[in-house]
N, C-alpha and C positions, 0 to 999 in steps of 0.2 A: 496786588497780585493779578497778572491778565489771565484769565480762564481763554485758553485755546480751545477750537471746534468741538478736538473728540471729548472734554473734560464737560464741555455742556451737553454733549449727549450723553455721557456715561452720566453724569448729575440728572440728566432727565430720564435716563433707566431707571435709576436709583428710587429715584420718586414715583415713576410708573409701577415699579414693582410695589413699593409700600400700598399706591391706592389698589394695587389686587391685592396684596394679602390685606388690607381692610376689609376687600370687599365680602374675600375668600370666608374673613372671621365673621364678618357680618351674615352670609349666605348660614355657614354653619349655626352660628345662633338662631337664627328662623328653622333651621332643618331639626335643631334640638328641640326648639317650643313645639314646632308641629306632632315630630317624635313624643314627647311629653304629653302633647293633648289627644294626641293617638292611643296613649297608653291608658291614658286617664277615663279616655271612651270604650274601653275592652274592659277598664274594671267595672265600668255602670252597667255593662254589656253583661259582664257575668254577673254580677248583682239581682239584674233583672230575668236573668235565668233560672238565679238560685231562687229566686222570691216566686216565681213561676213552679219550678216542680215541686219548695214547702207546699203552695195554695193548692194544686193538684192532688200533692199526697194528703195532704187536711181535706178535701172532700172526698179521698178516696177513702179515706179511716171511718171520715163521717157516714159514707155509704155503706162502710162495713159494719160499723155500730147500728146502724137502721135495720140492717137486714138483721143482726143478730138479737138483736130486740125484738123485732118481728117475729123471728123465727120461734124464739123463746114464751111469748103472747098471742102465739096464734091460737094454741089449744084453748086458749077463753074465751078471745074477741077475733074471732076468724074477720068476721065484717068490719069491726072496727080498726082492725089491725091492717086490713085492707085496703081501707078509706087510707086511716093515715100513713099507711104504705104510697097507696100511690099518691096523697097529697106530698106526701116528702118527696117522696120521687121526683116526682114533678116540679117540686122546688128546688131539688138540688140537680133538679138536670138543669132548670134557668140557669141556676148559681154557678153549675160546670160550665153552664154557654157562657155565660156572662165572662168567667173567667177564660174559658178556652177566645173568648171575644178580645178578651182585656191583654190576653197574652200576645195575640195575634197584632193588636194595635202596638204594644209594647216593641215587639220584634220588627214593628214596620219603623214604628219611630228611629230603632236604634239602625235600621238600614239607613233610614233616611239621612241621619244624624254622620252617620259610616262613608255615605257618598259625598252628603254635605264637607266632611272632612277630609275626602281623598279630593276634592274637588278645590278645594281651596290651599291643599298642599301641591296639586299640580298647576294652581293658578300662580300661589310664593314662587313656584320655581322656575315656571316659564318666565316669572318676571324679570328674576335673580339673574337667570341664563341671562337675557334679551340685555339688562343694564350690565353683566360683567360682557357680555358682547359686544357692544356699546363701547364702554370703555375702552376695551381690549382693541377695536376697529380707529376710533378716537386719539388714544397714545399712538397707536401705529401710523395712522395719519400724519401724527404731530411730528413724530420720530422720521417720520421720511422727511416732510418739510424741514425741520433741520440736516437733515442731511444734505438736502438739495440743496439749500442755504449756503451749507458748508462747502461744498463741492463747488458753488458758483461759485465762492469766496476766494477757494485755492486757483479757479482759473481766470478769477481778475489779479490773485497776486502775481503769477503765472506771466499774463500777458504784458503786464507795466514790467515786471522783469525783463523780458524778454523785448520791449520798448527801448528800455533805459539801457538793454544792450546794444541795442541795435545803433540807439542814437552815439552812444560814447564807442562803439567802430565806426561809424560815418564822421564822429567828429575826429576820432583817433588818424582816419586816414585821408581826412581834409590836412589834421597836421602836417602825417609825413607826403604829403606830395607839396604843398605850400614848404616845406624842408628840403626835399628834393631841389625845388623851383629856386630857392635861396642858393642850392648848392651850386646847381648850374650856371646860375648868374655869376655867380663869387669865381666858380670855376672857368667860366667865359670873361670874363675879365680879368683873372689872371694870366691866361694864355694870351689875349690880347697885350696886355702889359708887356709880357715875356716877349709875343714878335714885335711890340713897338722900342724893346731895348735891342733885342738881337738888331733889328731894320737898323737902331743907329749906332751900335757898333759896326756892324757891315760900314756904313757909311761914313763914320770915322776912319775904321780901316782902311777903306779907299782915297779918304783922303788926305792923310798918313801916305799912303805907297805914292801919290799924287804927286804931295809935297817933297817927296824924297827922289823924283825921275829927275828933276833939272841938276840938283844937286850931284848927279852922278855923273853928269853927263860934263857941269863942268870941272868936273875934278878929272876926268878921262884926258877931258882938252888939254888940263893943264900936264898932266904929265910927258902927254904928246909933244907936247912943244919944248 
């Protein structure tokens, strides 16, 4: 089977198209995982949210339990209630820094972790972009060069056509003038022929009427006498 021009470029569409939609599928699966790991970092995200305002409202109950104990032992141990008023105090304000500290690294992580992952989804897809650009730039190249290909092909078959005309009218009209040239001769030499009979009948004739002047003459005599 000979495959004609347009039949390899439509065969090289065919195949250009297939490598984008691979690419296309391939793009999409990276844009799923990332989606996925995106999703997957909003639930640690609120996990460590939720795990932040339990620990908040557990020192805040604890703070409330202090005071009410407090409030409740003060009429006996004003001073002691005091002391470990404000010892507890004081410890659960560290324990509130500590955690308002731990929540704050928490929150930084989960930025960090948030940028870290917007950063490497816009790195996937600048990449994605750049290689189906690539391709797309690559096929287009390739799809012109066969074209051109193809184009130069139709104007070499084009020109040897247009040779092999030329030559068989040059040779066609070598024939008929060599035919002409045939005809002429044959023609000239007929005519010649034709005045070389007519010259010798003329010349018979004449000498016919020739031979027949004495004879008349003495047949004249002879009656004469």
């Amino acid at each position: 089977m000979v495959h004609t021009p347009q039949d390899r470029i439509l065969e090289f569409w065919d195949i250009t198209k297939a490598r984008l939609a691979e690419t296309q599928a391939k793009l999409r699966d990276v844009t799923l995982a990332l989606e996925r790991q995106q999703f997957d970092f909003m639930i640690q995200l609120k996990i460590h949210r939720e795990e932040r305002r339990a620990l908040i409202e557990r020192h805040h109950a604890i703070e409330t339990e202090v005071k009410v104990r407090a409030a409740e032992d003060a009429k006996q141990c004003v001073e002691e209630c005091q002391r470990q008023l404000i010892a507890k105090d004081s410890h659960h304000r560290e324990a509130l820094h500590q955690a308002r500290m731990e929540a704050v690294e928490a929150e930084n992580k989960a930025n960090a972790c948030r940028m870290q992952c917007e950063q490497q989804i816009a790195e996937a897809r600048a990449q994605f972009e750049k290689e189906v650009k690539d391709a797309r730039e690559n096929d287009l190249e390739r799809l012109r060069d066969a074209i051109h290909t193809a184009e130069q092909r139709c104007l070499d078959t084009i020109r040897a056509t247009t040779a092999q005309r030329d030559l068989a009218l040059t040779e066609m009209k070598d024939q008929q003038e060599r035919a002409l040239e045939e005809i002429s001769q044959s023609h000239a030499s007929t005519v010649s022929a034709q005045l070389q009979l007519i010259a010798s009948l003329k010349e018979e004739i004449h000498v016919r009427e020739y031979t027949r002047k004495p004879t008349r003459r003495v047949e004249t005599h002879r009656i004469d006498t």
